[in-house]
C-alpha positions as CSV (number, residue, x, y, z in Angstrom):
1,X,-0.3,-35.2,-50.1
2,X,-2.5,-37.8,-52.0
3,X,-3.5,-40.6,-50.0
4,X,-3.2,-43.1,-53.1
5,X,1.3,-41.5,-53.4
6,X,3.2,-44.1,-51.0
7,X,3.3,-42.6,-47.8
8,X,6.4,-40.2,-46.7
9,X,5.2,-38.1,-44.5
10,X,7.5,-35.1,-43.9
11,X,9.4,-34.7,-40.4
12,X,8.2,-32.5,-37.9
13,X,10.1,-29.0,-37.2
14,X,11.9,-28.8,-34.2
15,X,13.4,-26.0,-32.0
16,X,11.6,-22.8,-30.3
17,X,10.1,-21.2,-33.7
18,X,8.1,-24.5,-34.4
19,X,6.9,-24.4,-31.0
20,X,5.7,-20.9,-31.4
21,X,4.1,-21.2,-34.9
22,X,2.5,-24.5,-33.0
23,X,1.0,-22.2,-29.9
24,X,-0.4,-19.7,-32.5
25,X,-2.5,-21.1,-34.5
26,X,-3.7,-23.6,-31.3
27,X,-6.9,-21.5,-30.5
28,X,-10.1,-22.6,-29.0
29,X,-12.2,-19.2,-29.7
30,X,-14.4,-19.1,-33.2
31,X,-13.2,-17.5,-36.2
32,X,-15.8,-14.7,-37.4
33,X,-15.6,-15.5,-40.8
34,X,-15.8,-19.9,-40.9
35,X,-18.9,-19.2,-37.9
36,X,-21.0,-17.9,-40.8
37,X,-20.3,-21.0,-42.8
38,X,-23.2,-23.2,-43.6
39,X,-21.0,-26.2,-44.5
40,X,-21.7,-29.0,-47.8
41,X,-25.2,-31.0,-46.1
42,X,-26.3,-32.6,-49.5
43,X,-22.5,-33.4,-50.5
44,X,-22.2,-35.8,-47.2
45,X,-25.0,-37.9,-48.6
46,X,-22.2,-39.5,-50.9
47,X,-20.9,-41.8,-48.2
48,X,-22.9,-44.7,-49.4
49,X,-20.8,-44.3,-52.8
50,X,-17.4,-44.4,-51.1
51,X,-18.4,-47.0,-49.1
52,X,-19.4,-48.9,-52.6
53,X,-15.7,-47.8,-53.9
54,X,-14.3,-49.4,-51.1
55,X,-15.5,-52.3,-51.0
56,X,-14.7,-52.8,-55.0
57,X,-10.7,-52.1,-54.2
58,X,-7.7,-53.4,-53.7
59,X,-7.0,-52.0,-50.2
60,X,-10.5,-53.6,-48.9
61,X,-8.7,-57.1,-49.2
62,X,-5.3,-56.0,-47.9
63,X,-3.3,-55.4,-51.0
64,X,-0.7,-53.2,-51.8
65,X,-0.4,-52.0,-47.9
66,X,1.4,-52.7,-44.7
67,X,-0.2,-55.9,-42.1
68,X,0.0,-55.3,-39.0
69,X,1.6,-57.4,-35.7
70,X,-1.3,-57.5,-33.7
71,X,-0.1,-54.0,-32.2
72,X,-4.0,-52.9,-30.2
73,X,-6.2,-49.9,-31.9
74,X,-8.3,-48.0,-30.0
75,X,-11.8,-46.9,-32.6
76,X,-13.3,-43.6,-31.2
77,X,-16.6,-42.5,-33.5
78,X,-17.4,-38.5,-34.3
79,X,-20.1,-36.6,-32.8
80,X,-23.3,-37.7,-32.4
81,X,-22.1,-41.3,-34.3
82,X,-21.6,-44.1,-32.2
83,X,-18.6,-47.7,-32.1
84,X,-20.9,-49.2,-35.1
85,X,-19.8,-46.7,-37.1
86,X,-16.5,-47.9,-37.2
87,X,-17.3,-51.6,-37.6
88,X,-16.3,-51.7,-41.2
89,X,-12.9,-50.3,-40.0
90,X,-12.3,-52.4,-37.3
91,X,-12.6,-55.6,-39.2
92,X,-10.6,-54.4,-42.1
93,X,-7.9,-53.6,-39.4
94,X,-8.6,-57.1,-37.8
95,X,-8.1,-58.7,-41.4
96,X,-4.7,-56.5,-41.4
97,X,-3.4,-58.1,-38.1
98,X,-4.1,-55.8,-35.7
99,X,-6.1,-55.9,-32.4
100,X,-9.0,-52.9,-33.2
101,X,-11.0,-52.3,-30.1
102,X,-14.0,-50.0,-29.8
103,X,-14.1,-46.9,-26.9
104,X,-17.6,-47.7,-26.1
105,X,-19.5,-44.8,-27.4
106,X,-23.2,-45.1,-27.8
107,X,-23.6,-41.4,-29.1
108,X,-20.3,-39.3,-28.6
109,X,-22.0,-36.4,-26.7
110,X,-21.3,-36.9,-23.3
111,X,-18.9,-34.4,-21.1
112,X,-15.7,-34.3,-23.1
113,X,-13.8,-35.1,-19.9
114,X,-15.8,-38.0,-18.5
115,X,-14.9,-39.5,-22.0
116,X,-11.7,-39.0,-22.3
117,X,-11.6,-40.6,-18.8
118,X,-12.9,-43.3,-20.1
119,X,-11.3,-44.2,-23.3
120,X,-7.8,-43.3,-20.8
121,X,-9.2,-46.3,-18.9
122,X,-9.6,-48.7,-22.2
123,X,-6.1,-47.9,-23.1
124,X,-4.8,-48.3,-19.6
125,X,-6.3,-51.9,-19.6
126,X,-5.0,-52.7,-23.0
127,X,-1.7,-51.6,-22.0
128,X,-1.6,-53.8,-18.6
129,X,-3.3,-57.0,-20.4
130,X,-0.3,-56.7,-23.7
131,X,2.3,-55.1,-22.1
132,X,2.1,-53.0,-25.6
133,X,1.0,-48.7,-26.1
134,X,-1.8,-48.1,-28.2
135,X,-2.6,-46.4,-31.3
136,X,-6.1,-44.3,-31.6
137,X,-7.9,-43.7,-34.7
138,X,-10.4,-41.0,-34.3
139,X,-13.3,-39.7,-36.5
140,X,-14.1,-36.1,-36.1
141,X,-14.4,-35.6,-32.6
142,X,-13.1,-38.5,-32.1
143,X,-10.0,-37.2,-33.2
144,X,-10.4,-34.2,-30.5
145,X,-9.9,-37.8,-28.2
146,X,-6.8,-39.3,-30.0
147,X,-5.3,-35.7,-29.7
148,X,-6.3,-35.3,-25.8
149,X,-5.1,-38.4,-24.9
150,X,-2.0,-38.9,-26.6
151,X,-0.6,-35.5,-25.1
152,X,-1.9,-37.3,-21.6
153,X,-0.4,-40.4,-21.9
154,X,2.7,-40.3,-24.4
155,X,3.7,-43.6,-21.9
156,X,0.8,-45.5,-23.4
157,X,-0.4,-44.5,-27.1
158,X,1.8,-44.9,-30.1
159,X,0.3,-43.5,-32.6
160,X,-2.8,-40.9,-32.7
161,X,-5.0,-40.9,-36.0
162,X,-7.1,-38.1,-36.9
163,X,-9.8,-38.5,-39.9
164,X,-11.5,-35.1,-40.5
165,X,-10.9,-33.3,-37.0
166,X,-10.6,-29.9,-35.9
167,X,-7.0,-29.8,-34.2
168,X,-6.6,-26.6,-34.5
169,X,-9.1,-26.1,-32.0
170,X,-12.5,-27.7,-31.6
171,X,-15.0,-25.8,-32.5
172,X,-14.2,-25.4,-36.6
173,X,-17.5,-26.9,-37.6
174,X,-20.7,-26.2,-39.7
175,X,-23.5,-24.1,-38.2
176,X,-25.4,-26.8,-38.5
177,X,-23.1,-28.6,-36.9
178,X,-22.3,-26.0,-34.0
179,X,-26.3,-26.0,-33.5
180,X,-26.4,-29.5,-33.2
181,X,-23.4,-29.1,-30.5
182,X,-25.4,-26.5,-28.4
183,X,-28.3,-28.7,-28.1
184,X,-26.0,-31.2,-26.9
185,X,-24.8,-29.0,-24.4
186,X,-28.1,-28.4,-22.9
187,X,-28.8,-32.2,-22.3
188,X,-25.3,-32.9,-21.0
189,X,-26.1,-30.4,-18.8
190,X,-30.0,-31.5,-17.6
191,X,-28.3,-35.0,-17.3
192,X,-26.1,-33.9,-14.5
193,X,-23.3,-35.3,-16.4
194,X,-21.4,-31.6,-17.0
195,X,-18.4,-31.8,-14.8
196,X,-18.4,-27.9,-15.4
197,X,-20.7,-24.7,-16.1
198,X,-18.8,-24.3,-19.2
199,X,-18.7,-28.1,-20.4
200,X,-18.8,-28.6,-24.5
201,X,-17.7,-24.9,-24.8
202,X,-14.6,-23.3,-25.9
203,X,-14.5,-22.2,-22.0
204,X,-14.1,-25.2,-20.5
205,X,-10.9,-25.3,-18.3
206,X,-11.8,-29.6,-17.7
207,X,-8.7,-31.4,-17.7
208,X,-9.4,-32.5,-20.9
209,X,-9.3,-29.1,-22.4
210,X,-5.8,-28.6,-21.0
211,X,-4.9,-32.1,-22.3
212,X,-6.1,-30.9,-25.6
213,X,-4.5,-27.6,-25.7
214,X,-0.9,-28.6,-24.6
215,X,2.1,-29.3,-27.1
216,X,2.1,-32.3,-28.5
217,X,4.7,-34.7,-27.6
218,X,5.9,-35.0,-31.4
219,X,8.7,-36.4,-30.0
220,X,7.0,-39.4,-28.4
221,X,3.8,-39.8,-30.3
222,X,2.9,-39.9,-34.1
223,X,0.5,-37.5,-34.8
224,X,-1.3,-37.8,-38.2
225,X,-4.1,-35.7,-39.6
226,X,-6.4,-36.9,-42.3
227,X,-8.6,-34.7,-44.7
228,X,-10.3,-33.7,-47.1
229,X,-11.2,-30.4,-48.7
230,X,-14.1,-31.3,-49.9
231,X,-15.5,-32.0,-45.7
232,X,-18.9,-30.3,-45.7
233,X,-18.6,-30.2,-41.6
234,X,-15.0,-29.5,-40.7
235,X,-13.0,-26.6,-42.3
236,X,-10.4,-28.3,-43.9
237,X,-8.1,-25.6,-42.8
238,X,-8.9,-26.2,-39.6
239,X,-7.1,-29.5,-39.8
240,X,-4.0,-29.1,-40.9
241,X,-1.1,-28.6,-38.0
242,X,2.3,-27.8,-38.1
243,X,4.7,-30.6,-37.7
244,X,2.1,-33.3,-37.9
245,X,1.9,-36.1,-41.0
246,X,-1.3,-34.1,-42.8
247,X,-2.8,-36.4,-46.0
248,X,-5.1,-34.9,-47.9
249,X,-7.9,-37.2,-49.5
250,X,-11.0,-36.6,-51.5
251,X,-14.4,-37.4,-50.1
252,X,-16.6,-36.1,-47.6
253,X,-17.0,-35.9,-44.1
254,X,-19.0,-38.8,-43.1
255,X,-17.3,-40.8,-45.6
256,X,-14.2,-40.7,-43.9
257,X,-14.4,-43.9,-42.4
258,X,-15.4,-45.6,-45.4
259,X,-13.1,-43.7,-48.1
260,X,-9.9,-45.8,-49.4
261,X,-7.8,-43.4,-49.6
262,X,-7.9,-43.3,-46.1
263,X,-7.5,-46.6,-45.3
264,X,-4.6,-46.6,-47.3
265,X,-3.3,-43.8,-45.0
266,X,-4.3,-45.7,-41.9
267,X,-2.8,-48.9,-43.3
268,X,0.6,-46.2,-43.6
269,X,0.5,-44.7,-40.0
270,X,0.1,-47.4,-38.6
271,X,3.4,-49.2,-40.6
272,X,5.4,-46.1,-39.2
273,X,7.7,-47.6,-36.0
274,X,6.5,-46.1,-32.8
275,X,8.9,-43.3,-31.3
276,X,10.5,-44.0,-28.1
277,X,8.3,-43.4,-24.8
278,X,10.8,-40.5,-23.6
C-alpha cells in the first residue's frame, strides 16, 4: 500500500489458521538462497536526497496528517546507527505533539537482551511518570526491539513501528551486512557483555529471542511494518507479516528515517486508537 493513499490498513486475520500461517513463516534459521545476496551498497547513498525531499514537503511542517496528544514515543536506531540518527524524527514528532524519547543507544550492537532490558526499563519509567503505554518506532534492528518488547509488555506499549526490519526473523540481511554482524559478535563477546555463547546468533535462547519469536499480541498491540522494495540491506520479503499493517514506500534502507512517505505512515499509526490492554 502507498504510503502517500490515506491510511487503511487492513484488519488482522483471526482464529487458528492465522495463527498457524503466523508460526510458519516466523523462522530464525537463514534462507539458502537470500544468504548469497549481496544487497544494493551504492543505492543507500541516496539518503541525503530523501532527506532533501523531505525537508521541501508538506508533511515536514505537519500538513495534511494526524497531531498527536502528547501520547510518549520511544526512538530505537538500526544496527550499528546510534539515537542521533533519529533526531530529525523526533523533533518532527515533537512538532506533531507527541512526547518522542530516545532508547539511549550509542551504537546498537550490544547483547540483544541487555538492550531490550533496557529500552523495557525507559518504557517502564515513561509509563510510571504519565500513567500513559508507549508506542516504539524502530529502524531496522530497532524494529527487532519494538517487536520484542511489545509481545513482552502488551500492558505498556501501544503501538510498535517497524521501518525496514526483518520480522520474519532477524537475520534477512545483506552479506555485507551479516559480516558486519559477526564482527559484532566477536566484540560483544571479548567485552564480556554476551549474556550467552550463542548471543547475536539465530541460536540464542536469551529471553529476548523468546520475546521475539512469540505470537504477537495483535489483539493488544498495533503492529505496523514499513518498507520498501527497493531496501539494499533487508529483503523486503522478509518484512512483510501476516496480520500486521505492512506499507510499502519507495526509498532505501538508510533512508528510512528520513523518507516522507514514511513519516506520513508514522504520522498514520500513530492516529490509529490504541487497543485495549487485555
Amino acid at each position: 500500500m502507498p504510503a502517500d493513499r490515506s491510511f487503511a490498513p487492513v484488519p488482522p486475520a483471526e482464529g487458528s489458521e492465522a495463527e498457524d500461517a503466523d508460526r510458519e513463516r516466523f523462522v530464525f534459521g537463514a534462507d539458502p538462497v537470500r544468504d548469497r545476496w549481496w544487497g544494493r551498497p551504492l543505492a543507500e547513498t541516496r539518503w541525503c536526497l530523501e532527506l532533501g525531499r523531505l525537508l521541501a514537503d508538506p508533511v515536514w511542517r505537519g500538513v495534511g496528517v494526524s497531531h498527536g496528544d502528547g501520547r510518549p514515543v520511544v526512538l530505537m536506531p538500526g544496527f550499528l546507527a546510534g539515537d542521533k540518527t533519529l533526531g530529525v524524527m523526533a523533533a518532527w514528532l515533537r512538532r506533531l505533539g507527541y512526547r518522542p524519547r530516545f532508547a539511549g543507544f550509542l551504537t546498537n550492537t550490544d547483547c540483544s537482551d541487555r538492550a531490550l532490558d533496557r529500552v523495557e526499563r525507559t518504557v517502564d519509567d515513561i509509563w510510571r511518570s504519565c500513567g500513559r503505554r508507549v508506542a516504539l518506532i524502530g529502524h531496522s534492528r530497532g524494529g527487532h526491539f519494538a517487536r520484542a518488547l511489545a509481545a513482552r509488555r502488551p500492558d505498556r506499549v501501544s503501538h510498535a513501528i517497524s521501518m525496514g526490519a526483518d520480522l520474519q526473523g532477524m537475520f534477512g540481511a545483506s552479506r555485507p551486512t551479516m559480516f558486519a554482524v559477526r564482527v559484532a559478535r566477536r566484540a560483544v563477546h571479548a567485552s564480556g557483555r554476551a549474556r550467552r555463547d550463542t548471543c547475536l546468533s539465530a541460536h540464542c535462547g536469551c529471553p529476548f529471542s523468546h520475546d521475539y519469536a512469540r505470537r504477537f499480541p495483535f489483539d493488544r498491540v498495533r503492529l505496523t511494518s514499513i518498507y520498501s522494495k527497493g531496501d539494499g540491506v533487508v529483503h523486503w520479503q522478509c518484512q512483510v507479516i501476516p496480520h500486521a499493517d505492512c506499507v510499502e514506500v519507495t526509498g532505501s534502507h538508510v533512508g528510512l528515517i528520513f523518507n516522507r512517505q514514511v513519516y506520513r505512515a508514522v504520522a498514520g499509526a500513530l492516529a490509529l486508537p490504541e487497543l485495549p490492554e487485555e
